[in-house]
N, C-alpha and C positions, 0 to 999 in steps of 0.2 A: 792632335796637337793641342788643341781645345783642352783635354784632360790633364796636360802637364802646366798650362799655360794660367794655371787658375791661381786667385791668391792665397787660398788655406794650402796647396802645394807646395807654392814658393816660401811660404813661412813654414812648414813643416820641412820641405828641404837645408833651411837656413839654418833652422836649430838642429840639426842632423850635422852640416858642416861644422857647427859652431860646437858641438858637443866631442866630433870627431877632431877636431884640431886643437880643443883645450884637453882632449886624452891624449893627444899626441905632444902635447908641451909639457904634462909631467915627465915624462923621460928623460926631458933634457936636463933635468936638475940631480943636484947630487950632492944627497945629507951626509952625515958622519955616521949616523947609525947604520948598520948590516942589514938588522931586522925590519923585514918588509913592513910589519904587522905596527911597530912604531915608525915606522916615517912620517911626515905631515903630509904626502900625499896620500895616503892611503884611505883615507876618508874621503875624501876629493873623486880620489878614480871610482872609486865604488857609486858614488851617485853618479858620475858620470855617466860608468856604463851605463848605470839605469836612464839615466837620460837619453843617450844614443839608443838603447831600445825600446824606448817608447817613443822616441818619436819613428824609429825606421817602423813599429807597428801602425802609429798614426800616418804615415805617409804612407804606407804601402795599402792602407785601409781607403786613403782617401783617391790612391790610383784606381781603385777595383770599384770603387762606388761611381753609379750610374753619370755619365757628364751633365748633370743638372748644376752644377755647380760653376759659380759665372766667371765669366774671363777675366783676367785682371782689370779694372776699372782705368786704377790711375798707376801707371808704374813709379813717378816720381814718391808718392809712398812706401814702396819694397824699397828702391834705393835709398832714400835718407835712411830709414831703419835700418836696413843693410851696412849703410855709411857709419851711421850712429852705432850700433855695433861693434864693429868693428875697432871704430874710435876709444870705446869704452872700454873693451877687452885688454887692449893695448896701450892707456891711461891709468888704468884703474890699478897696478903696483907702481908704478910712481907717484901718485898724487892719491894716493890712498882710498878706500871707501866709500867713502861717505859723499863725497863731493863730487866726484864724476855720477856716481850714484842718483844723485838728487839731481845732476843737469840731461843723465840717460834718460828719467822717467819722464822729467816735464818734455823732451822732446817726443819720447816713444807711444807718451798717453793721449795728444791730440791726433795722432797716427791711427789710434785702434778706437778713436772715436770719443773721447772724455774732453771738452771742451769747454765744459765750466773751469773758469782761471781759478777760481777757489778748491775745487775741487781738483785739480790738478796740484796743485801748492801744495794742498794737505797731504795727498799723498804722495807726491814727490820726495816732502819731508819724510812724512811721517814711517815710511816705508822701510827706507832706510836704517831712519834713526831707528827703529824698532830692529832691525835686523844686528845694529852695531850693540846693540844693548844686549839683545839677547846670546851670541856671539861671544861679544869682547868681556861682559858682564858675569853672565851665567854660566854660558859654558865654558868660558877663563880658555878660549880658542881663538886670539886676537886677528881682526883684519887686517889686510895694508891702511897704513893710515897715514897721514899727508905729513906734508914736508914744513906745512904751517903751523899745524898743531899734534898735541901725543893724542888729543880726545876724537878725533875723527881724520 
């Protein structure tokens, strides 16, 4: 029990679920184009899969390695993450990008240990906004973007 009970499991198991259930919500949509090869998901499921296979490689890596590996400490960690998550996935096309973006990391970075409020800030921001730039800017492949503004 010890070996399933650890927290690089539980977070290797999350982003497993989490990869497997945003593969499984392209489906449910449904564009005007035929061809698969032009859909907007079709760039999406492709990293996906890769997502889901690397992390079922990292979890299945981290089951067979010896239980040196220590027990969950504090579980109220896994669940806000968990919590937060979840929130985010399910926020993040109505209130666009940018902005759930920036509230997921300043909660998820004191979690995985990053505790300077400055350095939490900056990349909070900074993280994003660098993902919305290069994204909506350069590759002309726009995000959701909020109901506030057209720029984030």
């Amino acid at each position: 029990m010890s070996r399933i009970a650890n927290e690089q499991v539980m977070v290797l198991l999350g982003l497993l679920l989490i990869g497997v259930g945003l593969y499984a919500s392209t489906f449910g949509q449904v564009f005007s184009s035929t061809d698969l090869a032009q859909s907007p998901v079709f760039f999406p499921r492709i990293i996906l899969v890769l997502w889901i296979g690397l992390s079922l490689l990292a979890l299945v890596q981290a089951l067979w390695s010896p239980s040196g590996n220590p027990t969950v400490a504090n579980w109220w960690r896994v669940l806000v993450l968990l919590l937060a998550s979840v929130v985010y996935t399910n926020v993040i096309g109505r209130e666009g990008f940018f902005l759930p973006s920036v509230v997921f990391a300043a909660i998820s970075l004191p979690i995985f240990g990053i505790r300077n409020p400055v350095t939490v800030a900056f990349y909070a921001i900074a993280v994003p906004g660098a993902l919305v730039l290069f994204f909506n800017h350069m590759l002309k492949m726009p995000l959701p973007v909020s109901r506030f503004t057209h720029l984030f």
